[in-house]
N, C-alpha and C positions, 0 to 999 in steps of 0.2 A: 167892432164894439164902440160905443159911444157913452159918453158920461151920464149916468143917471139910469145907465141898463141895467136891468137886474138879470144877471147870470144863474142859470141855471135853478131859477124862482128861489136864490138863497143871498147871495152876494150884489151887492149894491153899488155901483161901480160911483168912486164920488169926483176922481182928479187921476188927473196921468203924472205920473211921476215918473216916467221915462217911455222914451221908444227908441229901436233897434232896429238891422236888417232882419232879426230874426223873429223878435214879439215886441210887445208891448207892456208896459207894466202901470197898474193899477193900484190908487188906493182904492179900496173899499169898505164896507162895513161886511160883517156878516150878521146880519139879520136873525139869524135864529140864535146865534151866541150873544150875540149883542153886544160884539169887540172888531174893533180895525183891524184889516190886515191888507198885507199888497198880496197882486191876483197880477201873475204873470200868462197872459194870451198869447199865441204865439200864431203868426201871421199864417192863411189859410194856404198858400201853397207847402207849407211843411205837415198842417195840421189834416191836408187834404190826402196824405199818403199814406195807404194802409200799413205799409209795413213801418214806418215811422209811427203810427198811431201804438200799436203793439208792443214795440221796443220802449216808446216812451212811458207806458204805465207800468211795465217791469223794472223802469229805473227808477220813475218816480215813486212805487212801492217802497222799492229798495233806502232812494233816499229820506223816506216817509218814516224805517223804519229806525234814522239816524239823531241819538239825543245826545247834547254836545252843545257846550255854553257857548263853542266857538263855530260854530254851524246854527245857518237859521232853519229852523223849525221847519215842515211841510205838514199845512192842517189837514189837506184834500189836496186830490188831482179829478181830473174825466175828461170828456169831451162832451159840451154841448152846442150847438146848432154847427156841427161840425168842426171846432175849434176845442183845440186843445189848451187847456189853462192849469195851473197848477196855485194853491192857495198857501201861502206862506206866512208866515210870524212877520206885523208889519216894523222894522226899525226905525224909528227916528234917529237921521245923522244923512251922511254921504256916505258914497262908497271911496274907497282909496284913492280910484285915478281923478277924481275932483277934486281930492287934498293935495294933492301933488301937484295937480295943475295949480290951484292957489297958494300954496308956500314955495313953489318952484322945486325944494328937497327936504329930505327930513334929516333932522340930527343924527347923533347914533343914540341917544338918549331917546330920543323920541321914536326911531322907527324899530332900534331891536326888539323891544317889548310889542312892536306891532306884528311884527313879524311869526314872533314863537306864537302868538297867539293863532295865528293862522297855520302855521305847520301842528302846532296841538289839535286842530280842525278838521286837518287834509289828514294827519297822521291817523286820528280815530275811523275814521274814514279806510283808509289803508288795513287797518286790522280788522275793520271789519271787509273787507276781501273789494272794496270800490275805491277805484282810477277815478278822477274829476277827469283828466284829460280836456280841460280849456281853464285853468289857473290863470287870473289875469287877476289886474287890481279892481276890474270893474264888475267882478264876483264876489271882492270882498265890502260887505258894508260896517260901516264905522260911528257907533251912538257917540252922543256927545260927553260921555263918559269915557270915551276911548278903548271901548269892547267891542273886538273886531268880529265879524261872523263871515264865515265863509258861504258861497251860497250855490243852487246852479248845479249841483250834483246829479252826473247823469244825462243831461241836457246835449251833450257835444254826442257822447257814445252813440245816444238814440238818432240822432241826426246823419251817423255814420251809416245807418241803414239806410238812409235813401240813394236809388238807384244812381250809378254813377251819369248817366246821363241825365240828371235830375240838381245834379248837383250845381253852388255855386262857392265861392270863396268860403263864406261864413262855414259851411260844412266841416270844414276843414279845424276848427275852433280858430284860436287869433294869430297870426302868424308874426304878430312882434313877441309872444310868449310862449309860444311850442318848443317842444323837445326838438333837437336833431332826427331822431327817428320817429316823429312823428311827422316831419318835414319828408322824411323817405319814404312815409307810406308805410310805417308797421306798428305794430297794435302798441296802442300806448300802455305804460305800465307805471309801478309806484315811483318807480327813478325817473320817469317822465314830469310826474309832479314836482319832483325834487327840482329839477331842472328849472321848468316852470318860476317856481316860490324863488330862487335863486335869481330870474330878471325881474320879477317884482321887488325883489331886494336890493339889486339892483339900481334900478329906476328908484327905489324910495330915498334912497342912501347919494343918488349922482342929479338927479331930477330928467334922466331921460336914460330909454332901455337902452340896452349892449346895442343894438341893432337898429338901423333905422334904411329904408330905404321905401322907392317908392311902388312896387308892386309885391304881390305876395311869393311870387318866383324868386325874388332877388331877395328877398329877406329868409325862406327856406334856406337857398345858397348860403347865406351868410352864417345862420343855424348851423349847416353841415361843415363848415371847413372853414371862417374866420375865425381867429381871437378877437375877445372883447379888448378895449384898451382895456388897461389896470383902474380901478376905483381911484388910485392916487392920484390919477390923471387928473379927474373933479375934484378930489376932497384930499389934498396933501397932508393935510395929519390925520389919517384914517390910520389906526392901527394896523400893522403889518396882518397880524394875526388875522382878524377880520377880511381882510384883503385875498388871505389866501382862501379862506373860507365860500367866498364867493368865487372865488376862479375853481375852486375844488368843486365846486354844485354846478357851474357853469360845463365843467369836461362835455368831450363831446359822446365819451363812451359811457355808458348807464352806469358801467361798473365800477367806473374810476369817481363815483358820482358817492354823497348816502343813498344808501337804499331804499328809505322811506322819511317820511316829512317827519316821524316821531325822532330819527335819530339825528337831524338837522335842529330841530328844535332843541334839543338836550345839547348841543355843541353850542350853540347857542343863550342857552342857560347858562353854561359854565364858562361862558365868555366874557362876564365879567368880574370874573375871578381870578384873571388871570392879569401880573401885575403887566401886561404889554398895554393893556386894556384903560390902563392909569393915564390921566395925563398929567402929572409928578413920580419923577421916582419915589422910588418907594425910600425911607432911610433906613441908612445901614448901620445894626446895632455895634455900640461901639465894643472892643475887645476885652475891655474889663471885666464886662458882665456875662464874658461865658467862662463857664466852669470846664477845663480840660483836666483830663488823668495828664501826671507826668509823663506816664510812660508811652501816652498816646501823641503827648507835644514831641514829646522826645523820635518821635517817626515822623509829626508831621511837621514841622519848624527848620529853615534852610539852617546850616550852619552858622549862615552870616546873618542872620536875623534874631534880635532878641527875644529871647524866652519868657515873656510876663507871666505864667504859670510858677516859673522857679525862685521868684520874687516873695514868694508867699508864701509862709510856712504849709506843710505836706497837710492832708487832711487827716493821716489817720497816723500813729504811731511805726506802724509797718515800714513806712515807705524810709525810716531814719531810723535806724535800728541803732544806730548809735544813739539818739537821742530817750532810748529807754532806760528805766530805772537798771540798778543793776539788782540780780536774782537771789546775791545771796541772803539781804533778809529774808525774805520767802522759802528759799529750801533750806537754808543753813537753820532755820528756827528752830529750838529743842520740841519734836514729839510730844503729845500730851502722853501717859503711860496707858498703855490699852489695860481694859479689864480681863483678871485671871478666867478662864473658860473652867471652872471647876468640872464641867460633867467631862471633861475631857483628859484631865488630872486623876478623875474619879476611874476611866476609864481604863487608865495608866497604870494605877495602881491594882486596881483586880486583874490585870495581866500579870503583872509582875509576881502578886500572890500565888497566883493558878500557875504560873510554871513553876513558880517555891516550891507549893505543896507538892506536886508531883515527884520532885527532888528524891526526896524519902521513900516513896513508893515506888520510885525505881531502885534506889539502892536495896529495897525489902524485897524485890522479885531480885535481883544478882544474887543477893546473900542466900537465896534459898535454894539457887541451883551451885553456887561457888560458895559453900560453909568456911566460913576460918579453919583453919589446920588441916585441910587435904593439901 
């Protein structure tokens, strides 16, 4: 394709804004919207395989069907005059491995917010059930507002379908940024990304990947069974925390690894909350101002150590029992007199009558069986 072709009687090819072993990438216009966008071509011996043609419009469906402030957009895919091209949402900026090449590395200030932003990308991605499997920084593009988009979804997978005799390096996705077990030959998965995102972080944070060597055999190898140096090694006051962080996504085992780019991201988040993350201590309040129970200084205070809680009078009456009033105004005070209960007096007294009266009518029933003078 050439500048000024019109693709597919829609797209208007205006400037190259990159080329590759693998495509080519275009600005264009699209003509019938009547908005920019880049139009990624991708070179006729990939575009010329049937079984790659196939694979790649099920993935670029898939990633067609991914909406995500941190992933770029896919407006279209197809293949016309035998080439396969895919239509995307155009960014104005760079992609990451040009920022890194011009600042040499990024702060921490600078690159962790780049970073979540891309694991929020890959992670949406992940729950919706798709591997990137070729994470690099030259997938991530970066506007001049510094909103990163993840890009390229699908692209490596589909490429895995061509015939192993067909194959070349690139097939393989980049081999300064693959997984260990994508280096072996087995199906890449979410921990693969995580992996991935981890020498991009990497390299953002030291200004060159864990790995470097000069054929793609020898950088595999190094993937399968080297240690990175430590991050301290480039960046001596890198937070510990931080440090381990990237050696923990770096493991060579998936499992020792996050599981997905969402739960990298979130460790990430709350990584600078944590006071390692400071660079000043934090100050330490002084003893005055905390409030302890006696009885809790009293368990936690050395013998030998002074007691500043005991210095201060108690808070509540309780804890000084001698210092309370004494009780007998209170109980020794004379009673007011209770009120008489008449109906219960009243009650009293008709008892007393009712066994009276009866008195006499019992002596009237004796006398009448026991008469005087028998």
């Amino acid at each position: 394709m050439t500048e000024g072709a019109l693709l597919n009687d829609r797209y208007q090819l205006q400037e190259t804004l990159g080329t590759g072993g693998m495509a080519n990438v275009y600005l264009a216009r699209d003509v019938v919207l009547d908005r920019p966008v880049a139009i990624k071509v991708l070179r006729k011996e990939y575009s010329a395989n049937d079984n790659f043609q196939k694979q790649f419009l099920l993935e670029a469906r898939a990633a067609a069907n991914l909406s995500h402030p941190n992933i770029v957009t896919v407006h279209d895919f197809g293949i016309a005059d035998n080439l396969v091209y895919i239509v995307m949402e155009q960014i104005p900026g760079k992609d990451l491995k040009q920022l890194v090449r011009e600042r040499g590395r990024f702060t921490i200030e600078q690159g962790i917010p780049l970073m979540i932003q891309a694991c929020a990308g890959v992670g949406y991605a992940h729950r919706a059930g798709l591997v990137h499997c070729d994470i690099k920084p030259h997938n991530m593009l970066v506007s001049k507002d510094m909103r990163l988009k993840v890009t390229d979804f699908g692209i490596a997978r589909a490429l895995a379908t061509i015939k192993p005799g067909e194959r070349n390096d690139i097939v393989w996705g980049s081999p300064l940024y693959f997984a260990p077990e994508q280096a072996l030959g087995e199906a890449p998965t979410p921990a693969s990304d995580v992996y991935s995102l981890g020498v991009v972080m990497y390299e953002l944070l030291t200004g060159t990947p864990p790995f470097t060597a000069s054929t793609a055999d020898e950088l595999a190898r190094l993937h399968i069974s080297a240690r990175p140096l430590p991050v301290s090694e480039y960046v001596p006051d890198i937070p510990s925390l931080l440090e381990e962080i990237i050696m923990k996504v770096l493991s060579k085992e998936p499992s020792a690894r996050y599981r997905t780019a969402d739960q990298l991201g979130r460790v990430l988040q709350k990584f600078g909350t944590v006071p390692d993350f400071k660079t000043e201590p934090e100050p330490v309040p002084s003893p005055a101002v905390i409030t302890v129970r006696p009885e809790i200084a009293e368990r936690l205070s050395p013998p030998s150590q002074p007691r500043p809680v005991q210095q201060e009078p108690a808070p509540a009456p309780y804890y000084q029992p001698q210092t309370l009033p004494e009780p007998a105004p209170v109980y020794q005070a004379e009673a007011p007199a209770e009120e008489i209960d008449w109906v219960s007096v009243g009650l009293g007294l008709l008892a007393v009558i009712s066994v009276g009266g009866l008195i006499p009518f019992w002596l009237m029933v004796y006398l009448s069986f026991f008469p005087p003078g028998r």
